[in-house]
Every structure is written in structure tokens, then in C-alpha cells.
RODO-2510 file (C-alpha; in nm, 4 decimals, decimal comma):
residues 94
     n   res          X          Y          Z
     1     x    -2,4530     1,6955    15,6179
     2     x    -2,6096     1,5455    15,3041
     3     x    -2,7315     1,7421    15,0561
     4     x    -3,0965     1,7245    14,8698
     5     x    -3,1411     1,8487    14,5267
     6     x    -3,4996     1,8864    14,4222
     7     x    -3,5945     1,8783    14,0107
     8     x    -3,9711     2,0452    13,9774
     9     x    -4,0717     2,2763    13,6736
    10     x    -3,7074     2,3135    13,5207
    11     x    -3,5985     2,4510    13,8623
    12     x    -3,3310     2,3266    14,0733
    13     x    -3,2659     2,4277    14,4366
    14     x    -3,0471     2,2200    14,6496
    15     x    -3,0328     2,1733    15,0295
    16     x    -2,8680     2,0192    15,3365
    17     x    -3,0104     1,8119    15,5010
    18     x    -3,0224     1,6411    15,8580
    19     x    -2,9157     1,2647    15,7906
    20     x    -3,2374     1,0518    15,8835
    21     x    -3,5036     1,3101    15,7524
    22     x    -3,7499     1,1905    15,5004
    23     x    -3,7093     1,3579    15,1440
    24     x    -4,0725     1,4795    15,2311
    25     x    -3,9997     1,6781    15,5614
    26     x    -3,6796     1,8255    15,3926
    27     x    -3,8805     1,9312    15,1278
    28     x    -4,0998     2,0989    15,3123
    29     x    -3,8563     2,2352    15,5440
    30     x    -3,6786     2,4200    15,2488
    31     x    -4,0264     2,5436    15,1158
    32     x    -4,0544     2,3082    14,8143
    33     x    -4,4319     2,2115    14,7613
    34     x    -4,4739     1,8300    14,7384
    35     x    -4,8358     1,6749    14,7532
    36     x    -4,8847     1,4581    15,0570
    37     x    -5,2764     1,3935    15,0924
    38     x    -5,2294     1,1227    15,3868
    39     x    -4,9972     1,3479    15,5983
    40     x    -4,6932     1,1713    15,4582
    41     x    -4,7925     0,8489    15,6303
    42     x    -4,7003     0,6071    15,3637
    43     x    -5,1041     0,5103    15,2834
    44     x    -5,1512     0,7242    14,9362
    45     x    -4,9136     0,7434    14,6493
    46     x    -4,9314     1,1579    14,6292
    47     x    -4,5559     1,1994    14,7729
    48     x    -4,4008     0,9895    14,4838
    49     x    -4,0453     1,1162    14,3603
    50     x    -3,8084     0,9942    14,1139
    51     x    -3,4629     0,9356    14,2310
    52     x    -3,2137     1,0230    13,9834
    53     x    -2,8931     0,9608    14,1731
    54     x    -2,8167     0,8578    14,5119
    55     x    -3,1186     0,5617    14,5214
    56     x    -2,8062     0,3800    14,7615
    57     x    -2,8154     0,6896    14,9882
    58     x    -3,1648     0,6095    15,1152
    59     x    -3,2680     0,4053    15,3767
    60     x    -3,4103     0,0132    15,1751
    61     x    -3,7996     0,0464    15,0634
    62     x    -4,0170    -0,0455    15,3728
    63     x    -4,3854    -0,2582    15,3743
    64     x    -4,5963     0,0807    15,3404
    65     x    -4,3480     0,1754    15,0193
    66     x    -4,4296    -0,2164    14,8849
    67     x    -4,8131    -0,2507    14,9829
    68     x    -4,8715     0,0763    14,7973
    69     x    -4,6962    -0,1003    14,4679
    70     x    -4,3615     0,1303    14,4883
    71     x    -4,1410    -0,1444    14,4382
    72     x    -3,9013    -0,0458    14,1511
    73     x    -3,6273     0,1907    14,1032
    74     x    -3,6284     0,4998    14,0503
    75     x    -3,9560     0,5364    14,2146
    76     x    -4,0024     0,6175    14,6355
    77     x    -4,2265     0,7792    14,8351
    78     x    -4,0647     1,0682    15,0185
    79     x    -4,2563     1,0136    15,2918
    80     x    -4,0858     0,7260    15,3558
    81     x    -3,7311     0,7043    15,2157
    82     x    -3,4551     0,8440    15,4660
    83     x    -3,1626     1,0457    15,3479
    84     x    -2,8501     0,9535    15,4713
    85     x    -2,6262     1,0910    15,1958
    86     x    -2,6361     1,2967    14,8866
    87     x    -2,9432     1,2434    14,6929
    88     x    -3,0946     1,4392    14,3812
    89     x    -3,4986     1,3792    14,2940
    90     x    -3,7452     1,5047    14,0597
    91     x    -4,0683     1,6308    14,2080
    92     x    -4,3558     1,4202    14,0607
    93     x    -4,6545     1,6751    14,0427
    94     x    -5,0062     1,5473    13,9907
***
């Protein structure tokens, strides 16, 4: 199983994860609070993370990730980007 680890406040707390979940819904899963104001659709910008190791370990930035303008590195929306191996992101909070 791959394994999350979320960056927010100075904290760390890592997780496993089920290959093919967003970095959103595992967030949420493990109780982490990450913004999402469209419902983690891929239409706002509210669910932005930085990915500080592991960007290869998501799935390639899709249209909604590009027509939104997240189209460099390390940025993603976790709405959108798909684990499928060991990833570690900092929470963005707004």
C-alpha cells in the first residue's frame, strides 16, 4: 500500500493509502482538513497541495488540473492527482 505523508502547521502524520485514491479523499479519510469548496471536482483551486517528493507517483495532470492554470511542478490539485505510490505533500491552507 502506498503511503501519504501530509505537511500542515509544522505537523506531520503519515498514512496508507489505497493505490488510485485522490490525495483529497485520503486526506479526508485520515481526518486531515483540506479546503475543497467545489466538492473536489477539479473546478476551484481550494484543494491545491505542494508535492515535495513522489510528483512521479501520481497519476499525469489531467484538463481540469490545466484549465484551472495548475500546470507546473510542485503544484496539483488533490482532487485530482491519484496516488499510486509513496507521496509526501504540504497542505496549502488559505
Amino acid at each position: 500500500m502506498p503511503k501519504v505523508r501530509f505537511l500542515q502547521n509544522g505537523q506531520v502524520k503519515e498514512v496508507e493509502a489505497k493505490e488510485g485514491d485522490s490525495i483529497l479523499q485520503i486526506a479526508l479519510d485520515a481526518g486531515i482538513p483540506m479546503e475543497h469548496a467545489c466538492g473536489g471536482n477539479g473546478f476551484c483551486t481550494t484543494c491545491m497541495c505542494h508535492v515535495k517528493e513522489g510528483m512521479e507517483n501520481l497519476s499525469p495532470r489531467n484538463d481540469r488540473e490545466e484549465n484551472m492554470g495548475v500546470m507546473n511542478d510542485p503544484e496539483r490539485l488533490s482532487c485530482q492527482a491519484q496516488v499510486q505510490g509513496d507521496v509526501e505533500v504540504e497542505v496549502i491552507e488559505y
